[in-house]
Each structure stands twice: as structure tokens, then as C-alpha cells.
N, C-alpha and C positions, 0 to 999 in steps of 0.2 A: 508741315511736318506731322508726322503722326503721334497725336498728342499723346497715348499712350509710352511711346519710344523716348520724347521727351521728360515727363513723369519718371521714366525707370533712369534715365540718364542720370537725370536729380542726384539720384541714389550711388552713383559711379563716382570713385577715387579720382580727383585730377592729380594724374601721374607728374610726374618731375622728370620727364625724358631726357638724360643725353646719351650727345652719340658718343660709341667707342671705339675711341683710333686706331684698335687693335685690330679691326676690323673693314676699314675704310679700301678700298683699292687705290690704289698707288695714282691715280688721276683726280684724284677727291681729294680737298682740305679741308679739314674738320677745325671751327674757329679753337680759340685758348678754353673759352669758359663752356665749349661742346655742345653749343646752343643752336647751330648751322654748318654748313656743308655746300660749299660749292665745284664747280669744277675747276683744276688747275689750268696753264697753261702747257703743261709738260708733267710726265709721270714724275713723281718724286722718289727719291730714291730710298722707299720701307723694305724690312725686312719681310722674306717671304716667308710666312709663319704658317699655320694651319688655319689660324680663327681669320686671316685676309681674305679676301674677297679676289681672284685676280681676271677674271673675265667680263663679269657685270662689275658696272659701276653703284656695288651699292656698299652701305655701313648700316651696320645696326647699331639700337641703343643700348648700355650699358647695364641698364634694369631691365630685368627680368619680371615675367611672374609668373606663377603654379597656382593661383586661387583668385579671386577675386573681381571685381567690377572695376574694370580702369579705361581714364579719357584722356588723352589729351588732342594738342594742339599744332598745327603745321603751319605757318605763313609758306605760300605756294607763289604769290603774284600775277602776272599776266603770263608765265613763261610757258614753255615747252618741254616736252620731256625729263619727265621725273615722276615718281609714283612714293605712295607713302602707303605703311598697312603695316601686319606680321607677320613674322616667322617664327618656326621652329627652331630652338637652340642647335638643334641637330643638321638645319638645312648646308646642302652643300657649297660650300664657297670654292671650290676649285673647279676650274671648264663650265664652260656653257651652263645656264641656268634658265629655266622659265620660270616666271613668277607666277606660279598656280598655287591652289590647295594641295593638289598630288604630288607636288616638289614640295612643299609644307611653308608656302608663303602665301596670303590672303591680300591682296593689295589692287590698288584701284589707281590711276594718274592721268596723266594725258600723253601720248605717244606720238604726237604728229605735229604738222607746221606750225607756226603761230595762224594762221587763219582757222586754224580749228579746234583754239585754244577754250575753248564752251562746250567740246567734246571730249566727255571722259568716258575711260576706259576699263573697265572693270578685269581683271588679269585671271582669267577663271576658266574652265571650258565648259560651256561656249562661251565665249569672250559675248561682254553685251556692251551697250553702246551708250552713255547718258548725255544727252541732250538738255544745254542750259543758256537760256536768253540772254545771260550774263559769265563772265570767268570768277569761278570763286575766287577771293586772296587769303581763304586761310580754310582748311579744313579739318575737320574734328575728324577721330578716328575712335573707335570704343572697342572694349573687349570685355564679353563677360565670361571670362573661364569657365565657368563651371556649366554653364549652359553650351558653350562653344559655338559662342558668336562674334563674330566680326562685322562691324556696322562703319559707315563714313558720312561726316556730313558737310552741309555749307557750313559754317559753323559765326559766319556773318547775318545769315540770310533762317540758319533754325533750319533748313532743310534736311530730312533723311536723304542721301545719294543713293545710297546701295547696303545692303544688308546680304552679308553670301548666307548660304544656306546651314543652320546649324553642321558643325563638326566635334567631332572629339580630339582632344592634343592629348590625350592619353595621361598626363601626368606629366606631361615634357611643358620643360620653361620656354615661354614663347617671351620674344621681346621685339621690341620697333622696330621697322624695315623701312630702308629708307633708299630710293634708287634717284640718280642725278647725271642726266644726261646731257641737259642745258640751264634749266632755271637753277637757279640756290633755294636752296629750302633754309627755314627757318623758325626752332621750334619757339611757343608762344610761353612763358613765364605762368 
């Protein structure tokens, strides 16, 4: 990893992420203590509110933030399909969604079979491709607001994955994205 990237990490808030059920799609169950999120076997029956999700299967976390340097922590496992990163307070939770910068979500996962669960995905244009000898089972995710960086790592193994390209969130509250398609995610204490 790039010992500089580590050094500044140091320096980063380990956040206290959960997720908010206010926000979950009606195919997602978000544990008691909003520590994980997997998928149902049947949509449950939420109200359809504004802050839901109802096309992507994603939920965001609860905390927010508008300032600062913050990290945390994903168990991810051996699975398929699911991505972790940020969004925009403002991003659209109703119809079709892509997970870019340009829809105001920064996120990275794995998209595909389990045989090409060592191939992650960076959700961006141009989508890029990260190549790993090994499946992470927990990855680190950082944010530094005020620089407007979004970073991910192995967070077993100390590796940088990916770093998008500085942005500005303008002064909008970004908070944890979290998409589940197959695997359960699981955030780490």
C-alpha cells in the first residue's frame, strides 16, 4: 500500500456506521442492532416513502457527514454481488439508478459470478477493473470531505484498491452506500 495513504489514514475518524431502515429496499433486511444487511427471501412489506430505495437494492447509513476525515469497515466474505462506497444525501432513490459519481454515488464491489469473486469493480466511467490473487473479506472504505476523496481498501491485507478521482460534494451530506445483491455485508465494530 502506499505508505503515504496509510500515514494520512492514521489520521481519519473510525466512523460508527449504521445502516438506516428508512432507507433499505423492500428486498433487504437490515439486522436489530443495523450492524448488516442481507437479502430477503420475499419483498417485505415497507412503506413507500421518499428516503426508500425502490429499484436498486441498496440502504444507506444513518450518519452523515459535511466535514471531515472518516473510515470505516465492511466484512464482505467470499460472495457476489454487492458494492460498498458513498453517496450523496440528495442521490436519487426512486427508478433505475447507476452507481457513478455523476448520479452522486462513489462505490466499488464485485458484480459477477462467484468465479470472479478476486475481480472488483470500480462503479465509475470508465468503469475499471481490479484484479486480486486473493477475495478481500472485509474492506475499508475512507473519506476525506474536504479534499473530496473517496478511497477503498483490503483492509486485511493494508492494500489501497482504488482511489476515484478527487470531487467536490459541494457542502451536501454524504453518507454510506451500501448495495446487496447476493452476499450480506457486514459492518465491522
Amino acid at each position: 500500500m502506499d505508505r503515504d495513504f496509510w500515514k494520512r489514514l492514521l489520521s481519519y475518524t473510525k466512523a460508527n456506521v449504521t445502516l438506516d431502515p428508512a432507507t433499505v429496499h423492500p428486498i433487504l433486511v437490515v439486522s436489530e442492532d443495523g450492524k448488516s444487511v442481507r437479502r430477503a427471501d420475499a419483498l417485505q412489506d415497507l412503506p413507500d416513502t421518499p428516503e426508500r430505495f425502490d429499484a436498486r437494492h441498496c440502504v444507506l447509513g444513518s450518519e452523515g457527514f459535511t466535514s471531515g476525515r472518516h473510515y470505516w469497515e465492511v466484512e464482505v466474505g467470499n460472495g457476489k454481488y454487492w458494492a460498498v462506497g458513498v453517496a450523496r444525501e440528495s442521490v436519487r432513490r426512486k427508478g433505475w439508478i447507476s452507481p457513478r459519481p455523476e448520479e452522486g454515488i462513489w462505490a466499488m464491489g464485485i458484480h459477477g459470478s462467484k468465479a470472479h469473486c478476486n475481480v472488483y469493480r470500480t462503479f465509475c466511467t470508465p468503469s475499471a477493473c481490479l484484479y486480486m490473487s486473493e477475495s478481500a473479506k472485509r474492506i475499508g472504505a475512507s473519506l476525506d470531505y474536504e479534499v473530496g476523496q473517496v478511497a477503498f481498501l483490503d483492509a486485511d491485507w493494508k492494500l489501497l484498491l482504488f482511489s476515484f478521482p478527487q470531487d467536490s460534494f459541494n457542502g451536501e451530506r454524504i453518507l454510506p452506500y451500501f448495495w446487496v445483491r447476493g452476499s450480506p455485508l457486514r459492518l465491522c465494530s
